[in-house]
C-alpha positions as CSV (number, residue, x, y, z in Angstrom):
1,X,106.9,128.7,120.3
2,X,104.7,126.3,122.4
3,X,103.7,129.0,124.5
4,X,103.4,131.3,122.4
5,X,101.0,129.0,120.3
6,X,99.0,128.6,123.4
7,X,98.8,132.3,123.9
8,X,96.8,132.4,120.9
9,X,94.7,130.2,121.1
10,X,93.6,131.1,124.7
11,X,93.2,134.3,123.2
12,X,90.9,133.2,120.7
13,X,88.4,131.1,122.9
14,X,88.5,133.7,125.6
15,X,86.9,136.0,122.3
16,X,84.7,133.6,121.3
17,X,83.2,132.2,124.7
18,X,79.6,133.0,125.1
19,X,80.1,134.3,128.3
20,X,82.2,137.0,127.1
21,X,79.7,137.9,124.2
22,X,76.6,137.4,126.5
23,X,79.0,139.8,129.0
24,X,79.2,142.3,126.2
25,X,75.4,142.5,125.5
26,X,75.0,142.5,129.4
27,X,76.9,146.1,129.0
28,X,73.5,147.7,128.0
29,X,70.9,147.8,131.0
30,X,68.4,149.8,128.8
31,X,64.6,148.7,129.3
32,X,64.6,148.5,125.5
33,X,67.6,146.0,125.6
34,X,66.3,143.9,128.7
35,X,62.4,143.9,126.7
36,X,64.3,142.5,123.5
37,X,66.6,140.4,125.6
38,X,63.3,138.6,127.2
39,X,61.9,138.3,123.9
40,X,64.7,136.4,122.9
41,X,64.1,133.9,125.3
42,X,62.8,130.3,124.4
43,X,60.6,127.6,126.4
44,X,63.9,126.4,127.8
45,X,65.0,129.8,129.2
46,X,67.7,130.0,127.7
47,X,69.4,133.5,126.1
48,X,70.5,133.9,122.8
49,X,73.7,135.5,122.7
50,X,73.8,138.8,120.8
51,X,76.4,138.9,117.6
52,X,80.2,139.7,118.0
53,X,80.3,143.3,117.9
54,X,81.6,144.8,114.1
55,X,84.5,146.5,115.9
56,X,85.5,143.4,118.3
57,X,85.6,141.5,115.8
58,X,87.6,143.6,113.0
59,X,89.9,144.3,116.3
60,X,90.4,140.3,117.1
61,X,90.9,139.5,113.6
62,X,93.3,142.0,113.3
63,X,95.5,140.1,116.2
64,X,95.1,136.6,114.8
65,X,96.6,138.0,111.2
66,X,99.2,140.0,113.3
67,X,100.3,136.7,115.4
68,X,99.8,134.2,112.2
69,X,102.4,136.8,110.4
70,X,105.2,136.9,113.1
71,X,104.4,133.3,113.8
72,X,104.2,131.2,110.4
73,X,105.3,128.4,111.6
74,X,102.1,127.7,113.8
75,X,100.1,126.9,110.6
76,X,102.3,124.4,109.1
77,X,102.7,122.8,113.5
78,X,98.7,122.6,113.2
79,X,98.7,121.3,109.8
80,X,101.2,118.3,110.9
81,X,99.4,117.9,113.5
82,X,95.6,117.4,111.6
83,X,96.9,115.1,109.3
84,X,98.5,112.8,111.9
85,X,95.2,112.3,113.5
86,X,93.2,111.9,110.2
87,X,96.0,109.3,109.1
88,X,95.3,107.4,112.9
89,X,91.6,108.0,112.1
90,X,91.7,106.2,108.5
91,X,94.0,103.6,109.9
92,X,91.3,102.4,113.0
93,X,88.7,102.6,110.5
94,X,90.4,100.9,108.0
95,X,91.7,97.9,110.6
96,X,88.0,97.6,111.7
97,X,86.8,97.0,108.1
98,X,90.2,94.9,107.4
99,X,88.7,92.3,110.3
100,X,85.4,92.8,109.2
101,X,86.3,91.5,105.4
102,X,89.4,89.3,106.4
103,X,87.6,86.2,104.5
104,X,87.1,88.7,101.7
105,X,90.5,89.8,101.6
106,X,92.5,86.4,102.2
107,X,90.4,83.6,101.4
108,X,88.3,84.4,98.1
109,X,89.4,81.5,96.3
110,X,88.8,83.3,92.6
111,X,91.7,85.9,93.8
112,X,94.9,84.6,92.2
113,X,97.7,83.7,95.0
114,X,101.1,84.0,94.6
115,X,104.6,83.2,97.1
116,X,104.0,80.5,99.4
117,X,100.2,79.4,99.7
118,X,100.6,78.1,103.2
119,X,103.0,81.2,104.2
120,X,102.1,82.6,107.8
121,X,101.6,86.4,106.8
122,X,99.8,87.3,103.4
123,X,100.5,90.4,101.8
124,X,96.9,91.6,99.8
125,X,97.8,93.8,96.9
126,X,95.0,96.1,94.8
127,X,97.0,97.9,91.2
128,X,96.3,98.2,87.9
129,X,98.1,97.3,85.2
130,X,98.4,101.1,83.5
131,X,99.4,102.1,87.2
132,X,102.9,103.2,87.0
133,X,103.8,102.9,90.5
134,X,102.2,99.4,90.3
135,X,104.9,98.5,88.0
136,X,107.6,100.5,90.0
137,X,106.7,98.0,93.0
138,X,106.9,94.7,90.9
139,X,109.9,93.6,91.5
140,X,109.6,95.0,95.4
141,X,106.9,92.4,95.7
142,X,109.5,89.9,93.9
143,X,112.1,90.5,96.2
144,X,110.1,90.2,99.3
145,X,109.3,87.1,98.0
146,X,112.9,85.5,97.5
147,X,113.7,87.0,100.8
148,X,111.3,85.5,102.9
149,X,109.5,82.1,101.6
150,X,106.8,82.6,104.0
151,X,105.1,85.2,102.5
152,X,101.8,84.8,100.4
153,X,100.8,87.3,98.0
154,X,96.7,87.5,96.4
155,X,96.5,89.8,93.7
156,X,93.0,92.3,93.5
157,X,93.3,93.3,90.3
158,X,92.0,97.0,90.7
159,X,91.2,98.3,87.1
160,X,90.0,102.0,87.8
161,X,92.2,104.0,84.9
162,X,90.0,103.4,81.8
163,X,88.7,100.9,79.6
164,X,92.0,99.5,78.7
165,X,93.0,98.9,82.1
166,X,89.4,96.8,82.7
167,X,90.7,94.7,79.5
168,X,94.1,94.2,80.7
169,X,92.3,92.9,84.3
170,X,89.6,90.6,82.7
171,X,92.5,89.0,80.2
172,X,94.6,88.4,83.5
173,X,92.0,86.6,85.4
174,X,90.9,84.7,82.1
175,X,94.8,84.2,82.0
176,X,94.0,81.8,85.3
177,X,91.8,79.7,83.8
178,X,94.6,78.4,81.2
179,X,97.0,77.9,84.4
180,X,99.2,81.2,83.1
181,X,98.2,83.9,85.1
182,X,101.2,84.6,87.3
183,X,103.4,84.9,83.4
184,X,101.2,86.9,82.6
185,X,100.4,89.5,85.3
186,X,104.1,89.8,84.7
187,X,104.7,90.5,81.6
188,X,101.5,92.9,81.4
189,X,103.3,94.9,84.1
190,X,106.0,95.4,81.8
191,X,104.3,95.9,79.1
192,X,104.1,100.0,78.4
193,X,100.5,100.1,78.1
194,X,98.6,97.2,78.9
195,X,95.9,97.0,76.5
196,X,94.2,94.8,73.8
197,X,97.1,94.0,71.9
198,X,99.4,93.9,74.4
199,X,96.5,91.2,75.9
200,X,97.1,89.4,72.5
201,X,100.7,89.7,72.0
202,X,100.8,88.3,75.8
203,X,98.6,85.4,74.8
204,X,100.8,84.4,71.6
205,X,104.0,84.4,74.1
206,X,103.0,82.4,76.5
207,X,100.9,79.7,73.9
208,X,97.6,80.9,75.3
209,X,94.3,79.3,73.7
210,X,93.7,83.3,72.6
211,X,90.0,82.4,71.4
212,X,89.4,80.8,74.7
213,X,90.9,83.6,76.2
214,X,88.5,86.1,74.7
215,X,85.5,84.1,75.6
216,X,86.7,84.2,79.3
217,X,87.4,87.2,79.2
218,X,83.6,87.9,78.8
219,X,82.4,86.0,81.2
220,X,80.1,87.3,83.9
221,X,82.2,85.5,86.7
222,X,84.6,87.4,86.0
223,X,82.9,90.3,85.7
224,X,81.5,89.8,89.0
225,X,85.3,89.4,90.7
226,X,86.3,93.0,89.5
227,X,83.3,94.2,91.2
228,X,83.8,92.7,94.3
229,X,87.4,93.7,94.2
230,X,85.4,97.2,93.7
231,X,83.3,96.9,96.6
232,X,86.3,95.4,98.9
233,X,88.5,98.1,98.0
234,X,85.7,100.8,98.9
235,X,85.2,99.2,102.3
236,X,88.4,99.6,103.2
237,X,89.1,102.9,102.4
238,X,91.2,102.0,98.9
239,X,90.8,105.0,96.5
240,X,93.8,104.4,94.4
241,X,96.9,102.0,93.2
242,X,98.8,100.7,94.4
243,X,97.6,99.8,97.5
244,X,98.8,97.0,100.2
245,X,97.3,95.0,102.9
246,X,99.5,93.4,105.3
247,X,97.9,91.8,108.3
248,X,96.1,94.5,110.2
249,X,97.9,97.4,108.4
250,X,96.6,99.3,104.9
251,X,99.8,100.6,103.1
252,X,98.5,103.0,100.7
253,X,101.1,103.8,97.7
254,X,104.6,102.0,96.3
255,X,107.2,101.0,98.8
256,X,110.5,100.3,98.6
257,X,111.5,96.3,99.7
258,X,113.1,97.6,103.0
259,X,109.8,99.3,104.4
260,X,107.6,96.1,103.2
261,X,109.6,93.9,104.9
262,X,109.9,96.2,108.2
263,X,105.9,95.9,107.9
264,X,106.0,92.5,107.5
265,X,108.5,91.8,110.4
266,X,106.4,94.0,112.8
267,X,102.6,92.2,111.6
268,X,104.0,89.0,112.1
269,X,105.2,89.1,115.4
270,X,102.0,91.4,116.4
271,X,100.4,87.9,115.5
272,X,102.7,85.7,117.3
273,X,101.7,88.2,120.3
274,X,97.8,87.4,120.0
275,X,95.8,85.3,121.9
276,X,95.3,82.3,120.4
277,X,91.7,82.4,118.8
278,X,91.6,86.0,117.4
């Protein structure tokens, strides 16, 4: 298949080269041709190579349909093999801007912080609370977090699906203030729609000052932390929820506890490897 694959594509730049098409335009010594040939020339000298001819190209096109036919599996091979390098791609760019915002990321000390606050390795988590994969990966993060007491978590909250869900983030951060945010992240990501009353049921559980609460929850500060969480999220190539950094690897999507903790095993000991310094 390899060589067949190769074949084709040989057989598709031989086509193409502009030696081959300036060869076939080269076919017609007529003074006429040579005059518009010369005409055609710029200040640099160089030739502009006449189109594909109609029939060369109906012909080639012809053998590419024929080969993709017999040989379907080609497309899906090049396929597999653009998206591994656009995955490499967004992962350098997204390690670059990771080290760029690191203070950003780990040390923003409005950003609520979970686990263990002097753990070695931090896992950085962007959701919303109307995210159902965010609440599909609750008690992952929970897990991780019994099973290894090093770990620190901070929470972005990430509000990008609707009104409610900006609500739901601005009641959780006013939620710090009153020392309850951790309950109540919680209980909103087991709530079935996080929303205003699910905000105020949330508040009368946990024996929140709920007009306080309100007033905080307006409070430019806070409004001010989503959109940095917005702007942090957009420089590191986070479009949607949930979405995890740990140390110099973006994990895009839910995870199961096995795969987050094989991440975490293989970031901390990448650190351990460093230079002291960087």
């Amino acid at each position: 298949m390899t060589r067949i694959f190769r074949i084709g594509a040989f057989a598709a730049a031989f086509v193409f080269s502009p030696a081959l098409m300036q060869g076939v335009s080269a076919q017609d010594k007529s003074p006429e041709k040579a005059q518009s040939q010369a005409g055609a020339t710029g200040a640099t000298g160089a030739i502009k190579a006449d189109p594909l001819p109609p029939e060369l190209r109906r012909a080639f096109e012809g053998v590419v349909r024929d080969y993709l036919l017999k040989n379907p599996a080609v497309i899906r091979e090049a396929m597999q093999v653009l998206q591994a390098r656009e995955e490499a791609e967004k992962q350098a760019a997204a390690s670059l801007a990771m080290k760029q915002y690191r203070s950003e990321l780990l040390q923003n000390a409005n950003s609520p912080v979970g686990g263990n606050p002097k753990g070695d390795i931090t896992i950085v988590e962007f959701f919303d609370y109307n995210c159902g994969y965010c609440k599909r990966v609750v008690p992952t993060v929970a897990a991780v977090l019994r099973n290894d007491p090093n770990v620190r978590v901070v929470y972005k909250e990430f509000a990008i699906l609707g009104p409610q869900s900006v609500v739901a983030a601005r009641a959780a951060l006013a939620a710090k203030r009153q020392g309850k945010y951790h309950e109540f992240h919680v209980a909103l990501m087991s709530a079935e729609r996080a929303d205003e009353n699910s905000v105020a049921a949330t508040a009368r559980a946990f024996g929140l000052d709920y007009a306080q609460l309100v007033k905080d929850m307006g409070d430019p500060a806070i409004e001010e932390q989503l959109e940095r969480n917005y702007r942090l999220a957009a420089a590191i190539g986070i479009n949607g929820t949930p979405a995890f950094v740990i140390g110099d690897r973006l994990v895009p999507g839910a995870v199961d506890e096995a795969a987050m903790m094989e991440i975490i095993a293989t970031e901390r000991a990448k650190m351990k490897a460093a230079p002291k310094g960087n």
